[in-house]
C-alpha positions as CSV (number, residue, x, y, z in Angstrom):
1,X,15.5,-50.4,-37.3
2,X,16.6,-47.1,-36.5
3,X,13.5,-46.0,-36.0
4,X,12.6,-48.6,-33.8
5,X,15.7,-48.1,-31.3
6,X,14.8,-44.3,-31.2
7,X,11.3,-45.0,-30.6
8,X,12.3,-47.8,-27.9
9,X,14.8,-45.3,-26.4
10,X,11.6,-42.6,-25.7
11,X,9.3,-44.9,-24.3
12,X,11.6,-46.4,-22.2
13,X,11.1,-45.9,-18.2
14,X,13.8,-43.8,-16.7
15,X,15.4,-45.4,-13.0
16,X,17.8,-43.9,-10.8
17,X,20.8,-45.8,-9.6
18,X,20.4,-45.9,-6.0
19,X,24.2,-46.2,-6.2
20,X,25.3,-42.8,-8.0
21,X,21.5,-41.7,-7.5
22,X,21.6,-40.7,-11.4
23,X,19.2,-40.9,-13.6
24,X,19.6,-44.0,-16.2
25,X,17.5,-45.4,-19.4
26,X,19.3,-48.6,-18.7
27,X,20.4,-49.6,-15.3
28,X,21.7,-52.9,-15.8
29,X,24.0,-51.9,-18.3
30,X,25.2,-48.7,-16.2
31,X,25.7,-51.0,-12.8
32,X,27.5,-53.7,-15.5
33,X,29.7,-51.2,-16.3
34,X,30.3,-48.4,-13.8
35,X,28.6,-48.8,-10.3
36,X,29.0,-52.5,-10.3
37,X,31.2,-53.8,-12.6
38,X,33.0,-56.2,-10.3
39,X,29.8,-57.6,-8.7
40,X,27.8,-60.7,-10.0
41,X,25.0,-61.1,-12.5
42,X,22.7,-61.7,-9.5
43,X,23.5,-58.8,-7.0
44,X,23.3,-56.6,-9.9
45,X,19.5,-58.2,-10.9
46,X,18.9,-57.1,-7.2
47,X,19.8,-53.9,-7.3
48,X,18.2,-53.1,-10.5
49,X,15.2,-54.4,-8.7
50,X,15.4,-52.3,-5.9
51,X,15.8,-49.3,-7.9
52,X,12.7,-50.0,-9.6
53,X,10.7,-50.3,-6.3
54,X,12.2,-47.3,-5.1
55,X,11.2,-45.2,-8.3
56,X,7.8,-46.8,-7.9
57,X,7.2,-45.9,-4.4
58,X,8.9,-42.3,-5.1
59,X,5.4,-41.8,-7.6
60,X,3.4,-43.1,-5.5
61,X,4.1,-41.2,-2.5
62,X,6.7,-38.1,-2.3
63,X,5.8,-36.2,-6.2
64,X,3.1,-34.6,-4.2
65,X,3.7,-32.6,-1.3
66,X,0.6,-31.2,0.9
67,X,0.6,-27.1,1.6
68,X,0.1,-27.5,5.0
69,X,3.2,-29.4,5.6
70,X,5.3,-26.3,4.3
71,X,4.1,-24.2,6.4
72,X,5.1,-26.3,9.0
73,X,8.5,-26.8,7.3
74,X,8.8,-23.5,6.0
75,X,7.2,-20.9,8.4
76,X,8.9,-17.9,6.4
77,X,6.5,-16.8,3.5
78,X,8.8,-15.7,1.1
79,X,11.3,-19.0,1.7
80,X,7.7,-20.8,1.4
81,X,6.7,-19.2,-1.8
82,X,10.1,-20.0,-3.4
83,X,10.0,-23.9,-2.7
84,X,6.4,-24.0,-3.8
85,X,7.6,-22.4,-7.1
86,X,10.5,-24.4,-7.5
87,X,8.8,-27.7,-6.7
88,X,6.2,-26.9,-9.4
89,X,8.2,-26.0,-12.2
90,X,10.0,-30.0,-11.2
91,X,7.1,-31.5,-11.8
92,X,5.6,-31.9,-8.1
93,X,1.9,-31.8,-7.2
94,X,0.9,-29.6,-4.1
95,X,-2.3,-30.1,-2.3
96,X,-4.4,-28.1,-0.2
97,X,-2.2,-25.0,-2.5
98,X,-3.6,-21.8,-1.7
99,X,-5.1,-19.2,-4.4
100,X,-2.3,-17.1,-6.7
101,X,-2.7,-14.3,-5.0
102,X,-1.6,-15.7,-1.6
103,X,1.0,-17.3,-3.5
104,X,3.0,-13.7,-5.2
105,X,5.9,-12.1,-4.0
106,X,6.3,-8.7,-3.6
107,X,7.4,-7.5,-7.3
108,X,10.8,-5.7,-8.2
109,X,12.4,-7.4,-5.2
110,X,11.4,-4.8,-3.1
111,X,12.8,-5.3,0.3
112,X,10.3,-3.0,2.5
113,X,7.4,-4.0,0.7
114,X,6.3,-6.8,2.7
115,X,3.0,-8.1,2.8
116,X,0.7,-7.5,6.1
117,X,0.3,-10.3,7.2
118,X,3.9,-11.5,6.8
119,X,4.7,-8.2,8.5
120,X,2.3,-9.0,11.6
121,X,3.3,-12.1,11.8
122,X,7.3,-12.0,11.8
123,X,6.3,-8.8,14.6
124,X,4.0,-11.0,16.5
125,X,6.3,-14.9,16.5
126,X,3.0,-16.1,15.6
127,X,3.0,-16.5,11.9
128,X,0.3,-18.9,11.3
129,X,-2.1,-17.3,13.6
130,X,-1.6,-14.0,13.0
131,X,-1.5,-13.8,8.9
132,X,-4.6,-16.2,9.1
133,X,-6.5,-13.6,11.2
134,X,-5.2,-10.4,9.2
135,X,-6.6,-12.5,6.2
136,X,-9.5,-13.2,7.5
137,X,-10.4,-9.6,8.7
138,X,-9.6,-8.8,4.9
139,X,-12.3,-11.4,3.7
140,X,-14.6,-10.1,5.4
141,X,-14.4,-6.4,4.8
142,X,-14.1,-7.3,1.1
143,X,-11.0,-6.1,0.5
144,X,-10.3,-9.9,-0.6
145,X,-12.5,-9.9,-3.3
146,X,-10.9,-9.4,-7.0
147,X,-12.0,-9.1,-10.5
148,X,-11.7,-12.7,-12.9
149,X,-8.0,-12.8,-14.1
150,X,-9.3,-13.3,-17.2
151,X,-10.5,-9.4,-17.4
152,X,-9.0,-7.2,-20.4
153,X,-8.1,-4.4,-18.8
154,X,-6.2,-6.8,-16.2
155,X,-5.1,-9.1,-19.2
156,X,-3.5,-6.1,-20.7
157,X,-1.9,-4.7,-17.5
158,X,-0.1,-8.3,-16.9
159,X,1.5,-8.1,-20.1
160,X,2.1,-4.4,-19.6
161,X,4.4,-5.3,-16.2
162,X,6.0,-8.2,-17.2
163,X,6.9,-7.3,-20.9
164,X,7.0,-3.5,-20.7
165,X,8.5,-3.3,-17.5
166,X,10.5,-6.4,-17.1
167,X,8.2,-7.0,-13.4
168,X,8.7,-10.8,-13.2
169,X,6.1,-10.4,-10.3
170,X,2.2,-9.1,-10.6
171,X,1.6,-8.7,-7.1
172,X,0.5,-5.2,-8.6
173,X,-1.9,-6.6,-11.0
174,X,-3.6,-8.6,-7.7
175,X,-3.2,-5.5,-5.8
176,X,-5.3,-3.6,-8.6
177,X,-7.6,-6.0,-9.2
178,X,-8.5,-6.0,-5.1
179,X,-8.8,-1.8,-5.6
180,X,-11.0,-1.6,-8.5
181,X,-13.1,-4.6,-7.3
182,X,-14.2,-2.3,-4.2
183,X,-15.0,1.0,-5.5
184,X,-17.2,-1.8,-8.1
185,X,-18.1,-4.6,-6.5
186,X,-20.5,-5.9,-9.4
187,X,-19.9,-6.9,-13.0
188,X,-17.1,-9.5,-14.3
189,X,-15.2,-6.5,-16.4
190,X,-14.0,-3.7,-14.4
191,X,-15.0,-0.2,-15.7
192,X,-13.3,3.5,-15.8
193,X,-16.2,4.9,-13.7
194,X,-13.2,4.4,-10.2
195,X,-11.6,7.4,-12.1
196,X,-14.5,9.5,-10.6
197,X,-14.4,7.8,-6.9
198,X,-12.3,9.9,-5.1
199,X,-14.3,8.9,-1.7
200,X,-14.5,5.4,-2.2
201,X,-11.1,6.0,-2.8
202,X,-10.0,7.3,0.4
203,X,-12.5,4.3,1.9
204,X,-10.8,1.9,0.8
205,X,-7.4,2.6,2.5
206,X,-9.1,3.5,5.7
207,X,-10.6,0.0,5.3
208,X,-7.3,-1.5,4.9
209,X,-5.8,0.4,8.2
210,X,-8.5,-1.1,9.8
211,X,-8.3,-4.7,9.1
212,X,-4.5,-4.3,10.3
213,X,-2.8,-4.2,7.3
214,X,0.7,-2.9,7.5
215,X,1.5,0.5,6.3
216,X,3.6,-0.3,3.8
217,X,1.2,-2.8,1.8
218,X,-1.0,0.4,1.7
219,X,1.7,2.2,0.7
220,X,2.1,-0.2,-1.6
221,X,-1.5,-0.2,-3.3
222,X,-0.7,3.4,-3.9
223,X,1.7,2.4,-6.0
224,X,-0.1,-0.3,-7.9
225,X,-3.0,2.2,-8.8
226,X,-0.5,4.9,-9.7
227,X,1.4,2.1,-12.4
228,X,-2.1,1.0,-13.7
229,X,-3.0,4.8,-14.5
230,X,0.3,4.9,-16.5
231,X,-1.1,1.6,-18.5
232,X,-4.0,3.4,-19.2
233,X,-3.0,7.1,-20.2
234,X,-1.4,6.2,-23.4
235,X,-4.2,3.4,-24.6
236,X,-5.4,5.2,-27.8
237,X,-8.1,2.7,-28.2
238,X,-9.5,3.3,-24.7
239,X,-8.9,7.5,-25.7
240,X,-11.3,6.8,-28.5
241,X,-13.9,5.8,-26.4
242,X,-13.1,8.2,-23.6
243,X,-11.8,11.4,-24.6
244,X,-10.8,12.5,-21.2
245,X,-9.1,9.9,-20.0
246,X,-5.6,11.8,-19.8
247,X,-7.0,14.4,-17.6
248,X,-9.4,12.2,-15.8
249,X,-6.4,10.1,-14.8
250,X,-3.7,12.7,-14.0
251,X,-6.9,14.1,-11.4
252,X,-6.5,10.7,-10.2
253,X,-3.3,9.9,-9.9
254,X,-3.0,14.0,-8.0
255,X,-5.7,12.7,-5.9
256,X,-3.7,9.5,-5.0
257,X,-0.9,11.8,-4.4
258,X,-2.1,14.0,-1.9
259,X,-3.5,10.9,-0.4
260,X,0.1,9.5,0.0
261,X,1.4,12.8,1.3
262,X,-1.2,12.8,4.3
263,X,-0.6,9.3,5.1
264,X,2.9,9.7,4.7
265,X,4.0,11.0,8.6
266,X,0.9,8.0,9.7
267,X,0.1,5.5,7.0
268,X,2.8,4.7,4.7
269,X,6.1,5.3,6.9
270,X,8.5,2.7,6.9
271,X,9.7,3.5,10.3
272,X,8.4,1.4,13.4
273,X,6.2,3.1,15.6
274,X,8.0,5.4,17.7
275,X,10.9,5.5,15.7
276,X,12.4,9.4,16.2
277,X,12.9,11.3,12.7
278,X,15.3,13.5,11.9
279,X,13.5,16.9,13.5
280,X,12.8,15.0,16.7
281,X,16.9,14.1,17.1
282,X,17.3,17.3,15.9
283,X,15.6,18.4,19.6
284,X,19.0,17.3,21.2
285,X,20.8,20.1,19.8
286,X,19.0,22.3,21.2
287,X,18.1,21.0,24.4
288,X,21.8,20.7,25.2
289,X,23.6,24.0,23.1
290,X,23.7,25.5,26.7
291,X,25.4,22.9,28.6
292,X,27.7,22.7,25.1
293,X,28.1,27.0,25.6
294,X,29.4,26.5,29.4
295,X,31.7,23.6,28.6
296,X,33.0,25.5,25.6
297,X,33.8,28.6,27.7
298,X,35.6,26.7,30.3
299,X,37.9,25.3,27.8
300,X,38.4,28.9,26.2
301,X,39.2,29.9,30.1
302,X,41.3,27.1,30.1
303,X,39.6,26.3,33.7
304,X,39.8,22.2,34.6
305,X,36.8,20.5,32.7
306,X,35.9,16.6,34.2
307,X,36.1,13.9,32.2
308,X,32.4,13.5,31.6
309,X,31.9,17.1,30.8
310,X,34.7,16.6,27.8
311,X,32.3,12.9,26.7
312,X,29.5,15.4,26.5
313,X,31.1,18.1,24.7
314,X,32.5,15.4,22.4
315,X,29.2,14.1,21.7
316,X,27.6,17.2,20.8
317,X,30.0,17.8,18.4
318,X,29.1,14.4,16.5
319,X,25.6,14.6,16.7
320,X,26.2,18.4,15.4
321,X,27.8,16.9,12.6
322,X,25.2,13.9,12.2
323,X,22.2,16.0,12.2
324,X,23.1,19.3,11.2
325,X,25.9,18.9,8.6
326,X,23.8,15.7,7.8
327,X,26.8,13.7,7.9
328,X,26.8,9.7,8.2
329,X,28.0,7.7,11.6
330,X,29.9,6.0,9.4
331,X,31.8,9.2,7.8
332,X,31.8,10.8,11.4
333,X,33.4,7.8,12.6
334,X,36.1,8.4,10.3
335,X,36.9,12.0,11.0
336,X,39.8,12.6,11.0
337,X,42.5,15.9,12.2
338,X,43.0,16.2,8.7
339,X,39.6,16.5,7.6
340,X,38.9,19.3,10.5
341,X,41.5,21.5,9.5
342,X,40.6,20.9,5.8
343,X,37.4,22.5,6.2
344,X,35.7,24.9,4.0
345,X,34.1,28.7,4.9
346,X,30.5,29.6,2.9
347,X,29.1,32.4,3.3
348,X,30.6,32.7,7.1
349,X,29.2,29.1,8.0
350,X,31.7,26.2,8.0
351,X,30.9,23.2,6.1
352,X,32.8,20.0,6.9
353,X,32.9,16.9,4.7
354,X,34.2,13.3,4.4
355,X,34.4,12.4,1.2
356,X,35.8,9.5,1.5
357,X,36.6,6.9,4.6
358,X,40.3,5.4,4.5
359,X,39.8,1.9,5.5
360,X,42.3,1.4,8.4
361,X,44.3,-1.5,9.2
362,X,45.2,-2.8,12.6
363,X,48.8,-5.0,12.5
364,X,49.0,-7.1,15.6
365,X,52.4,-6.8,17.0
């Protein structure tokens, strides 16, 4: 009997009280004794009934959900991504779901890794259009194309990221198998000969500027290639076959390297185009140290100095300490008399420092 009741229990059809909207094995007891307790036999028959035709009609039309209308819905890629995951691992169906590696985020949480066309498109206000196009211009340069996932080397880097190194994305597995798959664009098994590519190499980011990828996705595949040479320097089975792997990869990953270091004022800076950097701010110091020189006599003379004069002087002084003594706003900000006087002589140059800010607190009256 026992068994029975247990076996009864399992197979039993699980509806939601539209009431309390939980989950229940048996309704009409539930609305007998909770929900609807003081209603009649009868209005609780209908509800149970309408329960059921609301579970029904919940499987037949809102498990599965079509792609398209969450992009609409969700025109952020990252947001998107999420609710795709989360509604899969519910139970939902998704149609029209694009391939896995449209659908991985940026491993390691990385913030300024963002993916081209996410990037061109959050620039652009077009996301749709624009990460469509960027796609497309990928596709057909065949820097789309990847190996099988099923590949050992790519088996074995998987497990590498997400057990060795705790990644609980492989966008860097996707990203590696793009790279190998174009310096070898035949064969289902990818093959150590890249190791010798340098060129194709160096063709295959240029092809990646091209097709308007964003600087730091090819930053990015840098990055990838450099992790999957440290998977593969210690494989003793791989050594075996290969003697020279070490040095063949450490002349790779130098290569990739000095690769990343030329790119690195163009290709892989973070900054926006036309953003200054620190030796083009660094111009205003010098560009106004003579106007500072006459104001600063004047005072010395003690001679009348204008308002604006004094703003400028003041200014110089901050951006003196902002890109000289490589202080922070913030820090400057917080300068205070005491700090001034406080400061220290090296070697006839005087070094000022804010170690730390006092957080100060404005009482109204």
């Amino acid at each position: 009997m026992v068994e029975q009741e247990n076996k009864r229990s399992v197979e039993r059809n699980i509806v939601h009280c539209l009431r309390c909207h939980k989950p229940q094995e048996s309704l009409p007891v539930h609305l007998a004794r909770v929900c609807m307790k003081k209603s009649t036999a009868e209005e609780r028959s209908d509800e149970v009934q309408k329960a059921k035709a609301s579970s029904r009609e919940w499987i037949r039309k809102n498990r599965t959900w079509n792609y398209e209308l969450l992009r609409e819905l969700l025109p952020d890629r990252c947001s998107r991504i999420t609710m795709v995951e989360e509604l899969l691992r519910r139970g939902f169906f998704i149609r029209n779901q694009h391939e896995e590696s449209d659908m991985v985020l940026n491993p390691e949480g990385d913030s300024a890794s963002v993916d081209a066309a996410t990037t061109t498109a959050e620039s652009s206000g077009d996301p749709q259009t624009i990460s469509h196009s960027v796609r497309i211009k990928r596709k057909e340069a065949g820097l789309h194309d990847k190996f099988p996932a099923r590949a050992k080397l790519l088996v074995g880097f998987k497990k590498y990221l997400t057990v060795s190194r705790k990644v609980p994305k492989w966008q860097q597995e996707v990203d590696v198998s793009r790279f190998l798959r174009y310096l070898q664009p035949t064969g289902s098994e990818p093959s150590l000969d890249f190791l010798s590519k340098s060129r194709e190499t160096r063709d295959f980011l240029t092809a990646l500027k091209r097709t308007d990828v964003s600087l730091v996705s090819i930053h990015n595949y840098i990055k990838s290639m450099k992790r999957f040479l440290e998977y593969l320097t210690p494989r003793l089975d791989i050594q075996k076959r290969d003697p020279q792997l070490r040095t063949n990869c450490q002349r790779y990953t130098n290569m990739l390297k000095t690769v990343l270091k030329r790119r690195d004022d163009k290709t892989c800076d973070p900054r926006p185009d036309g953003t200054p950097c620190i030796k083009d701010c660094q111009k205003i110091l010098r560009v106004a140290k003579p106007d500072f020189l006459r104001i600063h006599e004047n005072l010395l003379m003690g001679k009348v100095v204008s308002n604006t004069k004094k703003t400028l002087y003041r200014y110089y002084c901050e951006a003196l300490l902002v890109f000289r003594h490589m202080q922070s706003p913030g820090a400057v900000e917080g300068l205070t008399d005491a700090d001034w006087v406080d400061r220290i002589a090296q070697g006839g140059r005087v070094v000022i420092g804010v170690r730390k800010r006092k957080r100060q607190v404005c009482k109204s009256p």
